[in-house]
N, C-alpha and C positions, 0 to 999 in steps of 0.2 A: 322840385330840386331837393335833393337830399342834404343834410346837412349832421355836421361829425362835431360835435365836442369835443377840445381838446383841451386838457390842462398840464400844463405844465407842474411837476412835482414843486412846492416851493413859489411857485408867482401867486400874485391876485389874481382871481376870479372876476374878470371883469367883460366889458364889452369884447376887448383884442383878443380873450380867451375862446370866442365862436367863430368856427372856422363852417365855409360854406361851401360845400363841393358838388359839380356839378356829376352829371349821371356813371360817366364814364370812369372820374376819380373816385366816385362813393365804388362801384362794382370791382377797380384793381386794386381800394384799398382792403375792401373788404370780400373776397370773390368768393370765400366758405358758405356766405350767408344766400348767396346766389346757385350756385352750383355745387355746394357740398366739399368735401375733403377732395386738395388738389393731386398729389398723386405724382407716382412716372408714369401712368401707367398699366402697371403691373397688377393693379385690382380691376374686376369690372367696374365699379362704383367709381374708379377716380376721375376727377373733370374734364380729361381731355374726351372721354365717352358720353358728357354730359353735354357737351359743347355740340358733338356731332348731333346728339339724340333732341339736341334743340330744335336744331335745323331740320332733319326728316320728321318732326312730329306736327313740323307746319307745313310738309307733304301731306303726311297722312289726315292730317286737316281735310285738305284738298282731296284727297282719292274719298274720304267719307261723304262727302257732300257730295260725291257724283262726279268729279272733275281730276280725270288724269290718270292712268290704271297702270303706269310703270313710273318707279321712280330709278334712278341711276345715281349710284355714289361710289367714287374713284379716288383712292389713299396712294398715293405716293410719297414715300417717305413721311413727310411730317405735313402734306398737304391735301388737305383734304374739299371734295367738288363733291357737292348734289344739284342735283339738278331733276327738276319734275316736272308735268304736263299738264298743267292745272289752268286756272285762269289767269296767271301771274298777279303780281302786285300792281294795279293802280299806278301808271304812271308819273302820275303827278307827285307821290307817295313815296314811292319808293326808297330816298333819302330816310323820310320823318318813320317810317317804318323799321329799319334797321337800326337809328340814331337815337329817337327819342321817346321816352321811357312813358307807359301808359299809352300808347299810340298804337294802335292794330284793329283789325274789322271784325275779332272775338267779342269785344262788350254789345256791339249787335246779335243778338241771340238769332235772329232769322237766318244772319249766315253761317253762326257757326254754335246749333243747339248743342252739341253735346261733344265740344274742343277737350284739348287733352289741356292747354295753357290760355288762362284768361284774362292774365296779369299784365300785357305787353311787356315783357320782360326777357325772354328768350333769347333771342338774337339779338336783342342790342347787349346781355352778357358775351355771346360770340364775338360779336365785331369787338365789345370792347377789352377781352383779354387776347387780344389774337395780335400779332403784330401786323398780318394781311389779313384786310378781309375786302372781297369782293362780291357786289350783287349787279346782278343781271335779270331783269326783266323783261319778256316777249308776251307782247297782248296785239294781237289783229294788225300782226305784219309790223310793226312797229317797239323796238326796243330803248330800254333805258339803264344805264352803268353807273354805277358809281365805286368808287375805291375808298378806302380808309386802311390806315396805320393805330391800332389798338385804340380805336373807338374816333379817329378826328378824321373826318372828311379832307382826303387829299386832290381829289381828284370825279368832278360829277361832270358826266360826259351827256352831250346834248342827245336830244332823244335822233335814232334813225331808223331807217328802213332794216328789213330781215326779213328772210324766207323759210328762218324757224316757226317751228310750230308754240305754242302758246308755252306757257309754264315759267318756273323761276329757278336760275341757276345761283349757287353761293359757295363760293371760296373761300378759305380762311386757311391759316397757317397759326395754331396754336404759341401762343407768348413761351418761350424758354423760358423768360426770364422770373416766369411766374408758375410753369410746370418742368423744372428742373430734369434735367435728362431723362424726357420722356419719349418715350416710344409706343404707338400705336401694334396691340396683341390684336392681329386678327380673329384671333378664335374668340376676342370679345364682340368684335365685331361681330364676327357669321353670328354670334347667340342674338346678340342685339336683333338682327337683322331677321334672323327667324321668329322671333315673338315678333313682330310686327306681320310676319307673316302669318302667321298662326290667328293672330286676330284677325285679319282681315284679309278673309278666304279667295281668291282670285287678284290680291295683288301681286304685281308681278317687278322686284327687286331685283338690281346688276350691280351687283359689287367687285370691281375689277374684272368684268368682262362674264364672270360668273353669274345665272338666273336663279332666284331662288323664288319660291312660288308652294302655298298649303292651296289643298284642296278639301280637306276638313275641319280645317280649324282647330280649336284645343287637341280633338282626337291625335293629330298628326302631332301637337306639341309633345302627349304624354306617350305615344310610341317614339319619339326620340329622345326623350328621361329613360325611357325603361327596357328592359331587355326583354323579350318575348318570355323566355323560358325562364325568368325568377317573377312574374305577375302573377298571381293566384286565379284571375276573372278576364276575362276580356274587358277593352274598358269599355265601360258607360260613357255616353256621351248625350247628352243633354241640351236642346233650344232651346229659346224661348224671345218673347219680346226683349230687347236690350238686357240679355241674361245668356251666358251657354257655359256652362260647367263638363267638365270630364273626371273620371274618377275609377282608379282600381287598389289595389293594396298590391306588396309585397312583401318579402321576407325579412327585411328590413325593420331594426329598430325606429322610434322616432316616426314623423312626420314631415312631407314634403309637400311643401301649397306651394303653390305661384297664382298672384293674383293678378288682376288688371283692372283697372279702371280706365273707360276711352280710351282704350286703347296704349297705355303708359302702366308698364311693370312697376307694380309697388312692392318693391324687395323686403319694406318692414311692415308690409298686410294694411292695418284698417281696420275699418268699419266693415267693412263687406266681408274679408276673410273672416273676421271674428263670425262674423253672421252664418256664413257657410259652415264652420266647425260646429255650431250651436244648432243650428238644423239640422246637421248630417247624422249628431246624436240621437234627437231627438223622431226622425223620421226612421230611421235603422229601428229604435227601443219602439217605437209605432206600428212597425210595418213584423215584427218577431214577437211583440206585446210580451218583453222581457226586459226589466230593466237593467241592460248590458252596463258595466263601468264605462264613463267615458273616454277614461285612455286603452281599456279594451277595445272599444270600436275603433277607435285614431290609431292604433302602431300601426303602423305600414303602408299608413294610406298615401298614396301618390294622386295628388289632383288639382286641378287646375281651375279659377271663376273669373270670368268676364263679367264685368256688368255695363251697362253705361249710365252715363249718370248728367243730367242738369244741372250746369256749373257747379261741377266738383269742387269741394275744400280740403286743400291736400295739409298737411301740419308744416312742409317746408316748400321751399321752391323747387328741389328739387324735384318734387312731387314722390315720395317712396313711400307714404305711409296717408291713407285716407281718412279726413274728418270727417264727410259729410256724414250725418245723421238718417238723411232722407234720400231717395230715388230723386223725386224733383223736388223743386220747391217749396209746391204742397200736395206732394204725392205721399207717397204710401213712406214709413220707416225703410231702413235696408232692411234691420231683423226680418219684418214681415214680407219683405220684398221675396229678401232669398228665401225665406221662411215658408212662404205658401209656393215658391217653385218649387223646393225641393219634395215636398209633403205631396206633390199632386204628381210631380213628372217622377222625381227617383220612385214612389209608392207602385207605380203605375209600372216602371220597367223592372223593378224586382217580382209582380206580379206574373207580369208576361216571361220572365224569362226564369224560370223554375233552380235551373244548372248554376246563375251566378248567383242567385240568394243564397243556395245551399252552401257554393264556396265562398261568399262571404260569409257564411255564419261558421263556418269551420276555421276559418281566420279570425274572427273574433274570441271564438273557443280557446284555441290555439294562446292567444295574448293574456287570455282570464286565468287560465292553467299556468301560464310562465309566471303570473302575477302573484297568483297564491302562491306560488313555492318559493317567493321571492322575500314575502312578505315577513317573513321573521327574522331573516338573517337582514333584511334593509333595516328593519326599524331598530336593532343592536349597531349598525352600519352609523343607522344615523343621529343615533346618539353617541356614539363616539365621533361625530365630525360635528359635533355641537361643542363637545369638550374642546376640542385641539382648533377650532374656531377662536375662542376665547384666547388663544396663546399660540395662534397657526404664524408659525417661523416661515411657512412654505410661501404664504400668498402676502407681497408686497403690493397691499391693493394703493390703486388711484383715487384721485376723490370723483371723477365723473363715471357713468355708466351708460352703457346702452339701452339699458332698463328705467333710467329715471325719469318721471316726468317733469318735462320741460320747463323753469321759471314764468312766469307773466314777462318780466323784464328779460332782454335780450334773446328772446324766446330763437330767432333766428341762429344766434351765434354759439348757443348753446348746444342749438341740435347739427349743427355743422361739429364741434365738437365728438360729441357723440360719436360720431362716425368716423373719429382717429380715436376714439379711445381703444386701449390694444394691450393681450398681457401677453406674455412673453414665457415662454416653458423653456430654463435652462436645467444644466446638470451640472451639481457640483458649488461648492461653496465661492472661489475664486470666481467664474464664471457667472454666476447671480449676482456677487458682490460688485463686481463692475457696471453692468444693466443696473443693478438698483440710484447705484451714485449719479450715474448718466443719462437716467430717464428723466421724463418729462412727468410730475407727480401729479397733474392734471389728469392725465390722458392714459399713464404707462404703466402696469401693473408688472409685476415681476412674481412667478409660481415656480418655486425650484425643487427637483428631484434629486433624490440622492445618490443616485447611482440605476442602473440600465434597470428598466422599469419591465416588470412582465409580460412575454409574449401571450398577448391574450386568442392569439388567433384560434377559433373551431371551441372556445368557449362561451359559456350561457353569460347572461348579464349577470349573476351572480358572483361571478369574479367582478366585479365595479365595486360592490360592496363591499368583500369582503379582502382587498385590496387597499389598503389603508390609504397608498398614494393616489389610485384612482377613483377612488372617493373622495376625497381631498380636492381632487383637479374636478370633478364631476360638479362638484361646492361651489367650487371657485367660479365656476363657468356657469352656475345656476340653471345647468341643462336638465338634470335629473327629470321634471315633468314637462318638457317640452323645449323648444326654442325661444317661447314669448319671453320668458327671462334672461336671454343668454345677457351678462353683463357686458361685453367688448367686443365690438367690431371687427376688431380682427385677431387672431390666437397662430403667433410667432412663433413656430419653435426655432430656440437658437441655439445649438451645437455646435461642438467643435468641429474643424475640417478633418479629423482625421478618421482612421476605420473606427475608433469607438463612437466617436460624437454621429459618425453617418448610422452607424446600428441602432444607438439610442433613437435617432431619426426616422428610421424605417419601425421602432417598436410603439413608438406618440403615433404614427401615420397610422399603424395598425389597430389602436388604439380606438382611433376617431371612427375608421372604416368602417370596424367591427360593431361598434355600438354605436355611435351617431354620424351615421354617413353624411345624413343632411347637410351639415354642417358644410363639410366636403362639396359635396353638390351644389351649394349654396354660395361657394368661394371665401369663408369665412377664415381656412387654413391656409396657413405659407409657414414657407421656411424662410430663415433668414441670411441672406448672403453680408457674410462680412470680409475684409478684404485678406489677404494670403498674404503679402508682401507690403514692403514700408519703404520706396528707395526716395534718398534723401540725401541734400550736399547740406552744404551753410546758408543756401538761401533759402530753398525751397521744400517740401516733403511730397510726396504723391504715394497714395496711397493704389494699391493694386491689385486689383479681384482675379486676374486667371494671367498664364505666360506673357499671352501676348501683351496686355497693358504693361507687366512687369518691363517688358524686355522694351517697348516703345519708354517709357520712364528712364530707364540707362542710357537708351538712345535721347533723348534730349536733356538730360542732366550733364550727359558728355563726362568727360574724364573717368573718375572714382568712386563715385557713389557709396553710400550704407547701404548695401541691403538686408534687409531682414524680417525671415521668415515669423508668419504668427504661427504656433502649433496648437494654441486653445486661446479660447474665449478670453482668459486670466490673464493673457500677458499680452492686453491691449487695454491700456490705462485709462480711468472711467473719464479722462478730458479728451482722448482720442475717440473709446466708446459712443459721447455723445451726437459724433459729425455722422455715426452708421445708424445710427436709432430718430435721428432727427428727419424735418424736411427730407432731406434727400437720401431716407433707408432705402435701399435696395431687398426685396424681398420676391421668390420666389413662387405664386400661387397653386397650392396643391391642387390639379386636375383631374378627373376624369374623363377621359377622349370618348366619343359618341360609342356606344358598344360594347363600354368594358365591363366585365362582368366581377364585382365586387369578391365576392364567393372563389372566382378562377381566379383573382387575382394575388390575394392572397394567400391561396394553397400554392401558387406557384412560386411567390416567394417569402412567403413566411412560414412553410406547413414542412413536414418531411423531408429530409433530403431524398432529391432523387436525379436518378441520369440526367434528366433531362437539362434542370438545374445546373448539374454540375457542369454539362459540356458547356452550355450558356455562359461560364462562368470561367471559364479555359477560353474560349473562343475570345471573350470580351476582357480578358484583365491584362492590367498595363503594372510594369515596375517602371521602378526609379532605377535609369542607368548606370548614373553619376551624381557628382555636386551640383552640377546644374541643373539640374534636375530636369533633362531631356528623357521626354515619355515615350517607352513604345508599346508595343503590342506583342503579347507571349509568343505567338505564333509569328512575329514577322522573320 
């Protein structure tokens, strides 16, 4: 049983001041520490994806150990069903299984060597943030149900007969009242759902009726990251005992890993990626017997490492970032794990394959040349963002970062933290000055531009430098040698709604594309939605993001309403500001759809005008009619 301290500001500190809460109260009072930043939604990271990835990772459990080779999970609206083929729960179990905390057949290592969660912890966060949750269990003809309302047992139904086949189904309906107008983004889902694929080659996943299924595993993951025709090599793909790496480069600044441990994506790396980047140097500079720079060898590189691991130690519950030190217990280091895979297997296939060594050594070439020609105008670069450091007006930093290491104390609550820490790229004095009043100085940074920031598109990284503001945001974001530093979680830009604030919008977007796409790819960008309208009598205000809400607002305001339009950032006052930056921000995540081509996409709207463009641009543009601002279409 968990227990919470509470003192009241002003009383004794006494016995009456220990409060004792049992599993379900510690997890809803505290649910960041469990599942991370809760979210609409609207990020892949937020809890309602955390909740689902609880539940299929005690599938994937089950399909690892030999038991169950399709799993099924079905979202309607805001309910969500899996359901697997495994040996279901223990009967008798089933209850203390989903309910009580440290309870599950993971601390027996026989059945479950190399689980993705050890903690018994997982589902009973499910059931107990969820208003509904349902489990169902089928073992040898014979089924068991139970029901629960946000973690209390409503309803345990006597065990009966069934002509189902084996496995364990689970229902839950995510709490509102704890993930504030959320909505389930499928395309987080299908990604979800494809790394589980990708790891584990022959399973077979239905997601609203939809199969999805790899048959090479990483390879298949890094041909849908990449586009044929911007990869330099074919990729490598690599086995091994509880090890399979994939890897090619592109023309792409920066670097893109995706790691896994058993099977669970660790979005902030570890032990193991760390490992893999230190090898891949070191095996590259072994196998050309040249000591290549290391961020020569890393621009571009696209690749992907699986490992498995003997009771994993992840640094939070949510599992995104790896401690363990070792393969097993008392196995090998990881360094030396990945360290002599990569040394024996990448050694062996840059050997055998003559064509991709040579283009990877021309892509390293390629990075060492941009490097040196870099190198004198960066190092003037960044000695002037050393000075304007000291007195930078631009960055309203936060006091937490993504970057910092964790306390000993509240080590949990801290790195939940972390991951709302957020800065926010406005334009304009008025418009930062409101974000700065109404942020949260824990978590919320505020970086302001001074006006529409250069189109960098079809330029070298030497504009970054020599770009006074984008060296400044470069600073800010402590991207400059990689992502290991990025300080915020998430990077907001907040613009105005109108054509200028959307152009500055599209020139940040460019920005990122252009030079650090990962970022992008990574889900690390959004824009920020703030509300268009304000309609309001004497009782009430509702604030309003697009027509339709406007016009539903008049409609149950009834009579005469205020209405009034926002036209910038600046004349939304920093006590109003703080309900769109808070809990319940609404924000946008900047995507790229499976296939888009970086390079094409930006010449097609940021590069030259051209016909094509412009018909584009005739066919699609809407005026304002009237006062009321009914939209149509040029051509209707």
């Amino acid at each position: 049983m968990a227990k919470e301290k509470v003192i009241t500001p002003g009383s004794d500190y006494d016995e009456d001041s220990i409060k004792s809460l049992d599993w379900k109260e510690h997890i809803r009072l505290r649910p960041g520490m469990y599942i991370g930043k809760l979210g609409d939604g609207s990020s892949p990271d937020d809890g309602i994806y955390v909740l689902v990835k609880e539940v299929i990772d005690n599938c994937i459990d089950e399909y690892t150990m030999g038991y169950g080779k399709t799993i099924e999970l079905t979202i309607e609206g805001r309910t969500v069903t899996v359901r697997d083929y495994g040996r279901g729960i223990p009967l008798g179990k089933v209850v203390d299984v989903v309910s009580k905390i440290n309870t599950g057949a993971k601390y027996d290592s026989r059945a479950f060597q190399k689980s993705v969660g050890l903690n018994g912890v997982g589902t009973k966060a499910v059931n107990a943030l969820s208003t509904y949750f349902k489990v169902a269990s089928v073992r040898d003809k014979k089924e068991k149900v139970a029901e629960f309302e946000r973690g209390v047992l409503i309803t345990e139904h006597k065990e009966g007969k069934t002509s189902e086949p084996n496995g364990t189904t689970v229902t839950f309906i995510p709490d509102d009242t704890i993930f504030r107008n959320f909505k389930f983004h499928h395309e987080f889902i299908e990604n979800l759902i494809w790394n589980y694929c990708f790891l584990n080659a022959g399973l077979k996943i239905v997601f609203n009726g939809k199969t999805y299924i790899s048959k090479h595993g990483l390879r298949d993951l890094l041909e849908r990251k990449t586009n044929p025709d911007e990869i330099r090599y074919p990729i490598i793909h690599l086995k091994g005992d509880d090890i399979e790496v994939a890897i090619t480069h592109g023309n792409d600044y920066g670097e893109e890993l995706y790691s896994f441990v058993n099977g669970q994506y660790t979005t902030q790396g570890g032990t193991h990626q760390q490992a893999f980047r230190e090898a891949f140097v070191k095996t590259v500079r072994d196998f050309y017997k040249k000591d290549y720079d290391t961020a020569d060898i890393r621009t571009g590189i696209v690749a992907a490492i699986s490992v498995r691991v003997v009771e994993p130690v992840f640094e939070s519950q949510t599992k995104t970032k790896l401690g363990s030190q070792n393969v097993d217990v008392n196995g090998p280091s990881m360094r030396q794990f990945v360290g002599d895979f990569l040394s024996r297997e990448l050694d062996n296939y840059l050997h055998k394959n003559p064509t991709t060594a040579d283009a990877l050594k021309k892509r390293i070439e390629q990075s060492e040349r941009e490097r040196k020609e870099l190198a004198g105008i960066k190092k003037l670069a960044n000695e002037r963002a050393k000075k304007a450091n000291l007195h930078n007006r631009k960055l309203r930093d936060c006091r937490i970062h993504l970057n910092d290491d964790p306390p000993a104390r509240n080590k949990e609550e801290f790195i939940s933290k972390q991951s709302e820490t957020t800065i926010f790229i406005t334009e304009g004095d008025s418009a930062s000055g409101s974000i700065t009043k109404a942020r949260n100085v824990e978590t919320q940074a505020v970086f302001s531009l001074r006006g529409k920031p250069l189109n960098c598109f079809g330029l070298t990284k030497k504009v970054v430098y020599e770009n006074e503001e984008f060296n400044l945001l470069q600073h800010a974001l402590n991207i400059e040698e990689g992502l290991e530093g990025l300080r915020y979680n998430n990077i907001v830009i907040a613009t105005d709604a109108d054509v200028d604030g959307m152009h500055i919008r599209l020139l940040i977007m460019t920005f990122f594309l252009q030079f650090f796409p990962d970022l992008v790819k990574l889900g690390k960008v959004y824009v920020l939605e703030t509300p268009l309208f304000r309609v309001r009598d004497k009782k009430e205000t509702i604030y309003c993001y697009n027509e339709a809400e406007k016009n539903a607002a008049i409609k149950k305001l009834s009579g005469k309403p205020e209405v009034t339009r926002f036209k910038g950032l600046g004349e939304i006052s920093p006590d109003e500001f703080a309900q769109f930056i808070g809990p319940d921000m609404r924000k946008s995540p900047m995507r790229l759809e499976q296939g888009d081509h970086i390079h094409q996409l930006l010449e097609y709207y940021m590069g030259k005008n051209t016909a094509e463009r412009q018909e584009f641009i005739i066919d699609n543009l809407v005026i304002e009619l009237n006062k009321e601002e009914e939209l149509v279409r040029v051509d209707d």
